[in-house]
N, C-alpha and C positions, 0 to 999 in steps of 0.2 A: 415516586418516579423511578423507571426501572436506572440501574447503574447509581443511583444518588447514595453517596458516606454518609450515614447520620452523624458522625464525629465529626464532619466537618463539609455540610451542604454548600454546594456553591450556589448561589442563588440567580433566579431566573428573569429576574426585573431586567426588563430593557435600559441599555447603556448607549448612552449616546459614543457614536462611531468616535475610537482613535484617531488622533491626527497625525497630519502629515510630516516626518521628523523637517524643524528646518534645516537647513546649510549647515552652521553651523551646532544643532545638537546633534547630528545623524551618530554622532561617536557617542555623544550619552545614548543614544537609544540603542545601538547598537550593542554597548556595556551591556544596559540593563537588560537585552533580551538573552543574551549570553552567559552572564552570569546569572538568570533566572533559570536558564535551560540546567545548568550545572547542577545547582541547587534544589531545583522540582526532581530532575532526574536521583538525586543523591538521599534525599529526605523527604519527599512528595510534595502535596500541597500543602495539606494540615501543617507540618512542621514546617515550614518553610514560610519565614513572616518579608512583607515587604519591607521593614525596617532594614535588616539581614543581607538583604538584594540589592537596596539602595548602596547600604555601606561598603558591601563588597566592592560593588560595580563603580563606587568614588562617586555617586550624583545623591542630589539633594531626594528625599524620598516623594515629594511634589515632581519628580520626573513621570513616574508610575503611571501617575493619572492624567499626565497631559498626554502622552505618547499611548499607554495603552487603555485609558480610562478609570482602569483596577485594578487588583490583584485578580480576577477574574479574567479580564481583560489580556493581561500578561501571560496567563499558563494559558490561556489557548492560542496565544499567535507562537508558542514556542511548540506547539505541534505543526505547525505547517510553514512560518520563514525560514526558519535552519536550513532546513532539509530544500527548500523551493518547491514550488508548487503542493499540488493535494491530490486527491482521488477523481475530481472535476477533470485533471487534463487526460485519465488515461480513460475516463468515460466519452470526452472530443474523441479522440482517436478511434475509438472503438466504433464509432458514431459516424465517422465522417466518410459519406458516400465516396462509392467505387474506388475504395481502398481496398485490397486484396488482402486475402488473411496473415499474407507472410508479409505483406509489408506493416499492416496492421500490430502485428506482432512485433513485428521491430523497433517501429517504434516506443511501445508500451516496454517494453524491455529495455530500451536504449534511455528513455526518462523515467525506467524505476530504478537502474542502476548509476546515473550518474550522480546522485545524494554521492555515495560509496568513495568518490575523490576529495571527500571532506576530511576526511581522517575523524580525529578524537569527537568532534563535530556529532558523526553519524552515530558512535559508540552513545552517546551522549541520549540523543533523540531514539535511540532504540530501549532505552535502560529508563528511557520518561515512559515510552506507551510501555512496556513489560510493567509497570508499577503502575501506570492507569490501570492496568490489565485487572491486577492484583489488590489497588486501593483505589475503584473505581470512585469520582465523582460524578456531575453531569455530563462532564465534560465527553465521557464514556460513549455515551448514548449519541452524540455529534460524530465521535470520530468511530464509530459502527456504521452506519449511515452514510457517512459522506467517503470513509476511506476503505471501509471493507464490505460493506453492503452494496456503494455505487458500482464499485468499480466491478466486481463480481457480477454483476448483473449484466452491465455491458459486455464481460467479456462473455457471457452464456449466450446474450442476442447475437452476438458475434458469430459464433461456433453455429447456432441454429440456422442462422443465415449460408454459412460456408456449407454445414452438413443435411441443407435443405430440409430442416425441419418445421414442422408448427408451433411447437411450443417443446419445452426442455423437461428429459427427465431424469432420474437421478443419474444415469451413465454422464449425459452432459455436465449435469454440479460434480460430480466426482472429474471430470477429464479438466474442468474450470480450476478446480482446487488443485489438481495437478500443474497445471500451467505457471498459476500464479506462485507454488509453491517454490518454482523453478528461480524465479527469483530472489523471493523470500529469504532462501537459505543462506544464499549469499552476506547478508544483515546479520539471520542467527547461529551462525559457524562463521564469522568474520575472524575472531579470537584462533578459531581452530584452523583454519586455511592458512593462515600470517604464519601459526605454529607448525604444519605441515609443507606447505610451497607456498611460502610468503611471497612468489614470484607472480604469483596469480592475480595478488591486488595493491603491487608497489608501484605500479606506475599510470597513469591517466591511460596510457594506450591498453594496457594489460587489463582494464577495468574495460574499456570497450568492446575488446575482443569477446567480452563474456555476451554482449547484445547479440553478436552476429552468430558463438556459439548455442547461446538458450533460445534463441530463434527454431534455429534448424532440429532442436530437441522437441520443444515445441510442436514444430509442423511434422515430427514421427509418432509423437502421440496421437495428435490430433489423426493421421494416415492407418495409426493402427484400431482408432475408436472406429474409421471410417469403414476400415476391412472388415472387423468383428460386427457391426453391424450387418452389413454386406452379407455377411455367411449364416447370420441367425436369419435373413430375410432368404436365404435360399433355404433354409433346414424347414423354414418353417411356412416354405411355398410345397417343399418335398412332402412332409406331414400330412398336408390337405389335399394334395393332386391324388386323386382316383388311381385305385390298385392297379390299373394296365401301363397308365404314363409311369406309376412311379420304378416300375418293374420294367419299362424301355428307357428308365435313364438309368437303371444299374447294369445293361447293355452294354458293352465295350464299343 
């Protein structure tokens, strides 16, 4: 199975569904999803025993299994609670009739950057997927699919719609991977922004301003994809037009 560690396969057998934390354990579950994050992110899967988790996090190691099933169970809801949400809400958005591209956009922006008011939190869940990346599991193969495959795709139907097209070709995946990158960077230069104008992502509103700025970057690209089109469709109406038209529109 493509992404699977043979050092350490996670297995594929169906688990019956996590429960719901009660009242009072929401704090043990909350530990254990925390200090799971810490420690998947720090030493991966393979090293990282639920014994380890349990005792960090102060609960009995029968928490693991009530709250997320497994140690299975565990490293993948610490890809997607931390942070909130997953690649499903910026695929809604993309999705959702007679939204306009720039509001489209905004939104998708505005819930890919607000993880980023977590602090230590995001450094955390970014240093997990960097090391999926690098010692993939199954788990790999999920989070291609649901966080960088779905969303990707939406945003291409998106752009095809806006720049009235049939179907996408690579100008579109390249202008997609531009867009989303816009975001992105923010996560992997986090370290270097803080160390250059740490002014940029010290405060909840400072972190906002970046939606309504990568928005408007956003809708230039996308304006200049729209031009450079525009102009190969005249060069290449000019190329075919018969020697007399093409010769009365180099006519002043």
């Amino acid at each position: 199975m493509p992404g699977m560690n043979a050092r350490d396969p996670i297995t594929t057998t169906p688990r019956r569904a996590p429960r719901a934390p009660r009242a009072d354990g929401a704090e043990a579950r909350h530990r254990l999803l925390h200090t799971a994050l810490r420690l998947f992110a720090q030493k991966g899967f393979a090293k990282t025993s639920t014994r380890e988790i349990a005792r960090e996090a102060g609960v009995n190691i029968s928490a693991i299994s009530y709250y997320f099933s497994d140690k299975n169970g565990l490293y993948g809801a610490c890809f997607t609670e931390p942070m909130g949400g997953d690649g499903n809400d910026l695929v809604a958005i993309c999705s959702t009739p007679g939204l306009s591209l720039e509001d489209a956009l905004r939104l998708c922006f505005t819930s890919a950057i607000e993880p980023l008011k977590q602090g230590e939190i995001v450094r955390q869940c970014i240093q997990l997927h960097m090391r999926e990346m690098l010692e993939p599991t199954s788990q790999w193969a999920e989070e291609l699919e649901r966080d960088i495959k779905g969303p990707h795709r939406a945003i291409v139907e998106l752009l095809c719609r806006h720049l009235k097209l049939d179907r996408a070709d690579d100008d579109i995946h390249r202008l997609t991977y531009a867009i989303t990158g816009l975001s992105m960077q923010l996560y992997v230069n986090q370290d270097f922004i803080e160390a250059v104008r740490p002014s940029l992502l010290r405060t909840p509103r400072s972190i906002d301003a970046w939606a309504d700025r990568l928005t408007g970057y956003a809708i230039a690209l996308v304006q200049a994809e729209a031009a450079r089109r525009k102009a190969l469709a005249n060069d290449e109406k000019t190329a075919t037009a018969p020697a007399p038209a093409r010769a009365a529109r180099k006519k002043p």
